[in-house]
N, C-alpha and C positions, 0 to 999 in steps of 0.2 A: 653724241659725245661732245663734251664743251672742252677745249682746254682752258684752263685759264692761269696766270703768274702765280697768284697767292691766294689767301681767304684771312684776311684780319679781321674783320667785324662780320661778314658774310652779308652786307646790304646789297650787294651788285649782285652775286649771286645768285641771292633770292630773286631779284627782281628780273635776272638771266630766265632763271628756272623759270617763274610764272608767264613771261610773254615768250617762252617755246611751249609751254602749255598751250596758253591761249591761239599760238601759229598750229596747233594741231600734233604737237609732237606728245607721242604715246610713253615712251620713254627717254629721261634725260639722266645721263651719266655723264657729273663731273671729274676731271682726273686735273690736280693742280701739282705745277712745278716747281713746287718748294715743298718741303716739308712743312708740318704744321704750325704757326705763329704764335707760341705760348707764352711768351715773354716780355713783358716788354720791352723797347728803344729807347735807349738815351742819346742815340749817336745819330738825332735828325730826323728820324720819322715820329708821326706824332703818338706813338701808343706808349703813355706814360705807367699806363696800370693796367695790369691782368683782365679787369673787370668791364671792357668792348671787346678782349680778343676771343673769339668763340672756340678757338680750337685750347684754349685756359680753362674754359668752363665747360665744356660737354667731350663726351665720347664721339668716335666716327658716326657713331649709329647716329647718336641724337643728332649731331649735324645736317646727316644727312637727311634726317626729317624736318628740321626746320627749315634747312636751303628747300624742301622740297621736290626732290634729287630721287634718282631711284637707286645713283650706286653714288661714292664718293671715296675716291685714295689720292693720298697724297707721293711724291718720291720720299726718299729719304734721304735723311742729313750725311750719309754715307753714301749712296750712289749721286745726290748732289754733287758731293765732290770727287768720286769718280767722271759724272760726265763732264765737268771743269777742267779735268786734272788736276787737282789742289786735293791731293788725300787728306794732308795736316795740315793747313793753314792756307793764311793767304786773301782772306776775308775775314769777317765778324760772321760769325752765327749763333748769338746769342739771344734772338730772337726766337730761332728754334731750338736750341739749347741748352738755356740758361746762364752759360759759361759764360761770362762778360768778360771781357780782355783787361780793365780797371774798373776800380771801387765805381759803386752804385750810389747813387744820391738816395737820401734817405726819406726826402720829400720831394715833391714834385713844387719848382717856382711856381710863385704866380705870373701866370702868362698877360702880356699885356699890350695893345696896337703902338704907342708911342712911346719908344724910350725912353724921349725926354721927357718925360712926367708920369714914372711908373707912381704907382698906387702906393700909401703910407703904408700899409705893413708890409709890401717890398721893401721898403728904405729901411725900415724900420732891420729887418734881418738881412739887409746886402747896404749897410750903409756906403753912400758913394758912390752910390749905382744910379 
């Protein structure tokens, strides 16, 4: 049995599941403490678009065959906030959710290492920046 926090893109996972394989282990059952990551963040973590988060794109099943898993559940966004005690509020969970708390940008910026000399078609649509 693995526990693990979350599954966003499932690379650790996978690579969890295969060296308990390779250590001999016959069966691996993950159980993770969040509910499933279908959404993306705007508010600092970096999952700008559906299209890395695995639990956006497949069912439980197929998950669980690509982490290479023999079982895989998640809690839910409802007993989440039971064992918190936070029934209605009190964080963001619009990661698992959907529900954003404000408007959603429509595009995602162009990301870039130095500020001070972001790329012309950043300036170009954030003049000033």
């Amino acid at each position: 049995m693995v526990v693990d926090d979350s599954i966003v893109r499932g690379t650790t996972q996978r690579s969890v599941v295969r060296m308990l394989r390779e250590a001999g282990a016959t069966e691996v059952h993950l159980r993770i403490s969040s509910p499933p990551w279908r959404w993306p963040c705007f508010y600092g973590i970096d999952t700008p678009s559906t299209d890395d988060l695995l639990a956006a794109n497949h069912t439980i099943a197929e998950m669980t065959e690509l982490l290479g898993a023999d079982s895989l559940a998640y809690i839910s966004v409802e007993n989440l906030k039971a064992a918190i005690g936070v029934p209605d509020g009190g964080f963001c969970d619009a990661c698992f959710t959907g529900n954003y708390p404000t408007a959603t940008p429509t595009s995602t910026p162009v990301m870039f290492t130095r500020p001070d000399e972001p790329p012309e078609e950043y300036q170009a649509q954030f003049p000033g920046v």
